[in-house]
BAFIZA-122665 format. One record per residue (C-alpha): x, y, z. Coordinates in steps of 0.1 Angstrom, whole numbers, padded with zeros to 4 digits, always signed. Example, Ala and Ser with C-alpha at 12.3 -4.5 7.8 and 13.67 -1.06 7.14 Angstrom:
BEGIN
+0123-0045+0078;+0137-0011+0071;
! end
This chain:
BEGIN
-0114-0026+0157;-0105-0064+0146;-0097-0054+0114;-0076-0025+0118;-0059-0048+0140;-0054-0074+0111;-0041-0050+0091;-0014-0033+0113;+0000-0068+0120;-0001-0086+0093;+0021-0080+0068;+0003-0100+0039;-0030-0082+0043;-0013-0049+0038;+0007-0060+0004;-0024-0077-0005;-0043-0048-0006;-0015-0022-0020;-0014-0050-0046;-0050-0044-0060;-0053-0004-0051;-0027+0002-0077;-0036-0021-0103;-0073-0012-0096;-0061+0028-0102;-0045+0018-0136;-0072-0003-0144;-0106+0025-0137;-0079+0053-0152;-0078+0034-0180;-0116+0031-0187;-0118+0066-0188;-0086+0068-0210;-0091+0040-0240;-0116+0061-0258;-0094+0092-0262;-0064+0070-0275;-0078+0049-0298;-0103+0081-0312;-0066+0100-0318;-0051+0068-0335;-0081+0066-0363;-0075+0099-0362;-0044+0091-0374;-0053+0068-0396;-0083+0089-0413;-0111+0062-0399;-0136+0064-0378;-0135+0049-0345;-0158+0018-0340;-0167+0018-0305;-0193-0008-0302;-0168-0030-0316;-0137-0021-0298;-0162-0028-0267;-0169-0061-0274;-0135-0070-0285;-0132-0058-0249;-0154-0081-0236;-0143-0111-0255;-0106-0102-0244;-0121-0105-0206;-0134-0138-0210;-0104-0152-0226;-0084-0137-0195;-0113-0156-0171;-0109-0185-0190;-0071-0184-0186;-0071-0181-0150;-0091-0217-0153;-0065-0230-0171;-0034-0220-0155;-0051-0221-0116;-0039-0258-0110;-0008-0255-0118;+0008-0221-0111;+0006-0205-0072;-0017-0175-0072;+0011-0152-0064;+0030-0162-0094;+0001-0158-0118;-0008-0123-0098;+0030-0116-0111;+0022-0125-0148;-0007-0111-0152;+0003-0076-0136;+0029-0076-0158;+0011-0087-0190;-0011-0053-0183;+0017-0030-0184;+0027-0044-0216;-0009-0043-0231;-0004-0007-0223;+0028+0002-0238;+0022+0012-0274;-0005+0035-0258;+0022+0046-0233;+0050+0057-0261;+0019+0076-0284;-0001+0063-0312;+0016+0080-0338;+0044+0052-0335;+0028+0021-0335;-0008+0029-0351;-0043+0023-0343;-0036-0022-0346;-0010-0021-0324;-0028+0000-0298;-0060-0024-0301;-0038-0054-0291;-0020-0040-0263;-0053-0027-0248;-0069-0065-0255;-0041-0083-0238;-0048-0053-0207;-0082-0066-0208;-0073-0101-0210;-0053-0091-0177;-0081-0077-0160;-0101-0108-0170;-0079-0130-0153;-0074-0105-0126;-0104-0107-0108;-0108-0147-0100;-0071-0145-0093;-0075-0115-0069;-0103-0133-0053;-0089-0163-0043;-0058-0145-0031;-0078-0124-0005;-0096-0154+0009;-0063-0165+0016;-0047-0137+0029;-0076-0118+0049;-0102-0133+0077;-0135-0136+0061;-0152-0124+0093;-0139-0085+0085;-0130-0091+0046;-0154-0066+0035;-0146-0038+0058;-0103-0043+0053;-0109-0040+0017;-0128-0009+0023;-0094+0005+0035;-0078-0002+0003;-0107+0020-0015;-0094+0048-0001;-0065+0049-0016;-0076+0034-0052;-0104+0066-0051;-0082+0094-0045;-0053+0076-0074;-0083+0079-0091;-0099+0114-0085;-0060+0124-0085;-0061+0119-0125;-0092+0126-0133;-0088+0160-0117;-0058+0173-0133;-0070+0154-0167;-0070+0186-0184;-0032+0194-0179;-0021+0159-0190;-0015+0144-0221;-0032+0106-0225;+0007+0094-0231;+0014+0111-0196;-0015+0089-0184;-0008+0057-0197;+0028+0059-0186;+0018+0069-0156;-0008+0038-0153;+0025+0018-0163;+0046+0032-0128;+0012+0020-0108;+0010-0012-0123;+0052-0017-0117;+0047-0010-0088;+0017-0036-0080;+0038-0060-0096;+0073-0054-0075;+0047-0058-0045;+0030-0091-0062;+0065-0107-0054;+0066-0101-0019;+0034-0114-0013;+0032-0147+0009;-0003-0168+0009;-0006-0188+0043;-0004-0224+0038;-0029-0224+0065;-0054-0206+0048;-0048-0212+0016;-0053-0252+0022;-0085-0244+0040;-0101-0227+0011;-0089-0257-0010;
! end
């Protein structure tokens, strides 16, 4: 077909794509995941855990994130802010990454707001960068390539879930979203395209 065409010869399409399956596996790992840290670290600190709140905080995190990618949009390139904001991620994750016994229940609430600040600017960001990067006329279906892999990263962790420890996971979200981040850099928008959608 067209689009496995597209994707076999084009270069951009393929990083494109690698690009959001791995930050997309850290990201749906990590909804499953968030709960189980922060119940260990009030755990830790003898309180109960607040989800309702935590959610929202959540949500409000998002929006700033959105409202970010407004902000920064006319002024730095899409593939530099995909950079950033990959990056920022795997530092909202850290504290959860090295265990909550060092760092505490605050410290893991930040670092997963700044991940969700990520993902909040994520998502715009990710947008515009595939209406660059891949034909609209077969967008849908080359992105359904890229689900494949995202699904089994996913069904990968949640299967063995039982035999790993939420630090294992975290770190492990970490090496997917270093990865999507080495792969943000050699990501090329074509001026063609990109000045079209503009």
């Amino acid at each position: 077909t067209n689009a496995f065409k597209i994707v076999s010869s084009q270069k951009e399409v393929v990083v494109a794509g690698a690009c959001q399956s791995l930050f997309e596996g850290a990201m749906y790992t990590f909804v499953f995941m968030w709960t189980v840290a922060m119940e260990k670290a009030a755990a830790v600190s003898g309180m109960e855990t607040p989800h309702g709140y935590i959610f929202a905080i959540f949500m409000v995190s998002c929006m700033i994130g959105s409202c970010t990618y407004k902000t920064l949009s006319g002024s730095v390139s899409p593939t530099q802010m995909l950079s950033m904001v990959i990056t920022a991620a795997a530092f909202g994750l850290m504290p959860a990454a090295v265990g909550t016994e060092a760092f505490g229940i605050t410290a893991l609430l930040l670092g997963f707001c700044l991940f969700e600040a990520a993902v909040g600017c994520y998502w715009p960001l990710i947008g515009e960068i595939r209406s660059g990067v891949i034909p609209e006329e077969c967008r849908s279906t080359i992105m359904n390539f890229f689900r494949v892999p995202l699904n089994l990263i996913v069904v990968i962790v949640l299967y063995n879930i039982g035999d790993l420890t939420d630090v294992f996971v975290f770190r492990f979200c970490i090496v997917l979203l270093g990865a999507s981040a080495f792969l943000s850099t050699m990501l090329v928008i074509p001026v063609s395209a990109h000045e079209h959608d503009s």
